[in-house]
N, C-alpha and C positions, 0 to 999 in steps of 0.2 A: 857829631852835630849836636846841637842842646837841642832838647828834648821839644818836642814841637807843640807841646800841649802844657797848659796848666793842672793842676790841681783843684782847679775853682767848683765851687758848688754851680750845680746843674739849674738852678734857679737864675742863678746871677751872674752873667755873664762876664761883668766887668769887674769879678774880684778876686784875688791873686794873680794877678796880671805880672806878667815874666816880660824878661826881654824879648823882642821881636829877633828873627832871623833875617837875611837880607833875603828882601823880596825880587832883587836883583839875578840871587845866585838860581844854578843851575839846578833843576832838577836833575838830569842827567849827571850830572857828576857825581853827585853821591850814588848814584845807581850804574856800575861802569861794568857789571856782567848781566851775562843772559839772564842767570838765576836772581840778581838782584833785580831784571825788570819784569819778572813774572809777581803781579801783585794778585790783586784780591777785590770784588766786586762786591757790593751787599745788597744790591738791589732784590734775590730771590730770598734774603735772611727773613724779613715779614711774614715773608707768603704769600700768592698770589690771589688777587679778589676771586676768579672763580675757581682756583686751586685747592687743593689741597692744604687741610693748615700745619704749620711748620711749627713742633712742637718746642716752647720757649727755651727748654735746656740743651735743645740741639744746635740752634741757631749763635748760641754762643759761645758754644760748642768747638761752632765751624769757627765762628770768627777768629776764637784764641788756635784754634790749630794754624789755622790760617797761619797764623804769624809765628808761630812754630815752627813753620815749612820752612820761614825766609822771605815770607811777604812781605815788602818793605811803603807799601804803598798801595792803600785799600780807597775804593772810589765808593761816595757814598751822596743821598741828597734826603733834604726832610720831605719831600713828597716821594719817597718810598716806602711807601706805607699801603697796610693791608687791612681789614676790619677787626685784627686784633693785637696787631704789633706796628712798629714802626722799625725803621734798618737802623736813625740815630742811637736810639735810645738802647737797642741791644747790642752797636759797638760800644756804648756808655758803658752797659753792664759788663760785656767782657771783656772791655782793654783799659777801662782808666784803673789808673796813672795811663797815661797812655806811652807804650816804649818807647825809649830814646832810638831815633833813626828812622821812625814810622812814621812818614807821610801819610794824613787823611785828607783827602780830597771831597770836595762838595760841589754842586749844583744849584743854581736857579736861576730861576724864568719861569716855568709850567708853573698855572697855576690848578689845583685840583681840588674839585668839590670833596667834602667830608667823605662820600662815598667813591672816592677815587678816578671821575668823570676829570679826564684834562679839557679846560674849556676855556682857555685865554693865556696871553702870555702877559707878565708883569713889567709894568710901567717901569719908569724912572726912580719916578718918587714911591714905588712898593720895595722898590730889592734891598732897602736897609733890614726893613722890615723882615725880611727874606732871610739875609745875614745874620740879624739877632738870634730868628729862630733855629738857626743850626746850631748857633754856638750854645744857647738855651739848652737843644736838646744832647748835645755830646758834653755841654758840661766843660766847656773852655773859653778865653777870654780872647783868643784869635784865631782864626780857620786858615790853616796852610797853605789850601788850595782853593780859590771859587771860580768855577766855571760859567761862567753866560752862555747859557743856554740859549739855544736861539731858536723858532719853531716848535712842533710837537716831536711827531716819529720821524717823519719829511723832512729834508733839509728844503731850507728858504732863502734862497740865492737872491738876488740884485732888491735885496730889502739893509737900509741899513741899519748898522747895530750902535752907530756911534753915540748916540745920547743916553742909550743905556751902558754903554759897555766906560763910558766917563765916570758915569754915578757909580758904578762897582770900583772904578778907579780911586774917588773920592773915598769909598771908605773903606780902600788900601792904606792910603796919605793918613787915613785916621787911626790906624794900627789892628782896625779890626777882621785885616785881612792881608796876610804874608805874599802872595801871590796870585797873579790872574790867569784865569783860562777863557778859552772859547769851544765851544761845542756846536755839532752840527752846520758847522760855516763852511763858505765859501775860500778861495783865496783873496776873494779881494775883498770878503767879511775880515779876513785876517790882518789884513793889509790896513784896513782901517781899525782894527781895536791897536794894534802896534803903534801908530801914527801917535794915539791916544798916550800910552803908555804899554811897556814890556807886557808880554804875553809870555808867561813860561812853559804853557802846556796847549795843545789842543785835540779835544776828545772827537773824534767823527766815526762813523760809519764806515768797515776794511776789514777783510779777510781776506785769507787765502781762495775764496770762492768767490767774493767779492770787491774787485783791486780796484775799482776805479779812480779812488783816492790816493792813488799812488802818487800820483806828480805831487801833490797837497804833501805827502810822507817824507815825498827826497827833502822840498823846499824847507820841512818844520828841520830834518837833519843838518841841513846844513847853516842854519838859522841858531840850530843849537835850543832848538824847542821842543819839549818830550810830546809823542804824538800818544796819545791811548785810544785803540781801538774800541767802538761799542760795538755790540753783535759779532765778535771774532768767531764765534762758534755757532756763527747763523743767528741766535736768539728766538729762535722759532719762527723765523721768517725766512729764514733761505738753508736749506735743507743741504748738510753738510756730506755730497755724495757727489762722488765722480771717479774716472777709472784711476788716473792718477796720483790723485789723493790716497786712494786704494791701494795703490803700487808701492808707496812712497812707508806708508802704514807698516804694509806686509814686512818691506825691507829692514824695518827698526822694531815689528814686533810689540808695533806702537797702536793705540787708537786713532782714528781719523783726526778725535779731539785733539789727542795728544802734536800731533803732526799740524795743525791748523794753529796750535803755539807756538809752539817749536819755531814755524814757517815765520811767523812775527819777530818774532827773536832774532832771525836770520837776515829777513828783508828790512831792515832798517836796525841800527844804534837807537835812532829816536821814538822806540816804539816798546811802551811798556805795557804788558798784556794784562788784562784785567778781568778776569774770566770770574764766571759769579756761579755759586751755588748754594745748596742749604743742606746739601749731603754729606759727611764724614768722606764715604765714600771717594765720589765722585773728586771733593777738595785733595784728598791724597793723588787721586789720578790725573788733575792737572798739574798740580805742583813735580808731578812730576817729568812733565815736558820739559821743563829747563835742562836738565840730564839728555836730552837727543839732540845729537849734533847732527843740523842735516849739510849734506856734501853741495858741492856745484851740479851735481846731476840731478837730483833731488830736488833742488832749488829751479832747476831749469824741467824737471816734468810739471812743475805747478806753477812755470809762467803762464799768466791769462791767453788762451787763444785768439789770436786776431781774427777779428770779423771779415 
């Protein structure tokens, strides 16, 4: 695949400008194993407002191991940001040139005060605005991936997205953005950005502990639209513990973490895992999920129990 990124200075978005790739093609197809859809998240790369701070040669640290490992596809947005760093600017520092075969993906909508407060989502007429500044901050003259975000944490059902998810569309048509996503939708939020134009990816809310988005997973599968899960590994909101999970773990000598990837890899083709940290550590020990093959018995202890 040619290289998805330019060489442009990080000021000026629109200079060394390469050929576009087709915004048509699959993500999936370049990504046609397990290990190829286990990516990379950078939303903890900053640090978190009331966190801990993530010291700046670590975080970039992670990022280039990251892709080290065989991350093929890191998910990233300019409001990931912390009172001392930002997530763009420190995949700038550790991957440009950026690899040939590396998908970076981005986000917007949220919008967020200086100090990190999400308090509105963006217009129509803001998400150019929006789009420059990513490419400003990584420092390239097209974004592979933009996701329309839709809501904050919550997803936001029988609202529609159609006049924004157009104007993201519009400046696809302009070359300053390779392909489109939807995040935190509905089906029939789906249903209408497609109507608009191709959808290649969609980011929602799905784990092994939280499957309710499964029917959403088969349809993005068979549709041939990469799904990426956020909160695969809880997020700190839903607490990565049950007996089975447990069972499943013990069998493969694995962590919970590790088995709650794996289980993604397993449960759908169309689901590329995007697990985020700022540890050394920890990035070695999801990277290597991709290595555990879970069985049909394995996969049937951590079907959802029916109510």
């Amino acid at each position: 695949m040619t290289s998805s990124f330019s060489s442009s200075s990080p000021s000026s978005p629109s200079s060394g400008s390469s050929p576009l790739s087709s915004g048509s093609s699959s993500l999936l197809a370049q990504l046609s194993s397990p290990a190829d859809r286990l990516g990379f998240g950078a939303m903890q790369l900053p640090g978190r407002w009331a966190g801990p701070v993530v010291e700046r040669a670590t975080a970039v640290a992670v990022a280039r191991r990251a892709v080290e490992l065989g991350a093929r596809h890191i998910d990233t947005a300019a409001f990931y940001f912390s009172a001392t760093a930002r997530a763009n600017d420190i995949l700038r520092e550790a991957l440009r040139p950026y690899p040939e075969g590396v998908t970076i993906a981005t986000k917007i909508g949220p919008l967020r005060t200086a100090t990190g407060e999400m308090y509105a989502e963006a217009r129509p007429e803001q998400l150019r605005g929006l789009v420059e500044e990513n490419l400003r901050q990584l420092g390239v003259d097209a974004l592979d991936l933009v996701y329309l975000r839709v809501g904050r944490l919550k997803a936001v059902g029988g609202v529609s997205i159609g006049e924004r998810f157009a104007a993201l569309a519009a400046l696809r048509e302009e070359g300053l953005v390779r392909r489109l996503g939807v995040s935190n939708v509905s089906a029939d939020q789906l249903a209408e950005a497609r109507a608009i134009a191709p959808v290649a990816a969609v980011q929602n809310r799905f784990g092994v502990l939280d499957q309710a988005d499964g029917p959403l997973v088969d349809e993005c599968a068979g549709a041939g639209i990469a799904y990426m899960p956020f909160f695969a590994l809880g997020g700190g909101h839903t607490s990565l513990e049950g007996e089975n999970l447990r069972t499943v773990a013990e069998r493969h000598g694995a962590t919970a973490h590790q088995i709650a990837l794996a289980w993604g890899l397993a449960r759908s083709p169309a689901i590329i895992q995007i697990p985020g940290t700022s540890s050394l550590a920890h990035l070695e020990e999801n990277m290597a999920a991709a290595r555990i093959a879970l069985d049909e018995d394995d996969m049937a202890l951590l079907e959802p129990v029916a109510d």
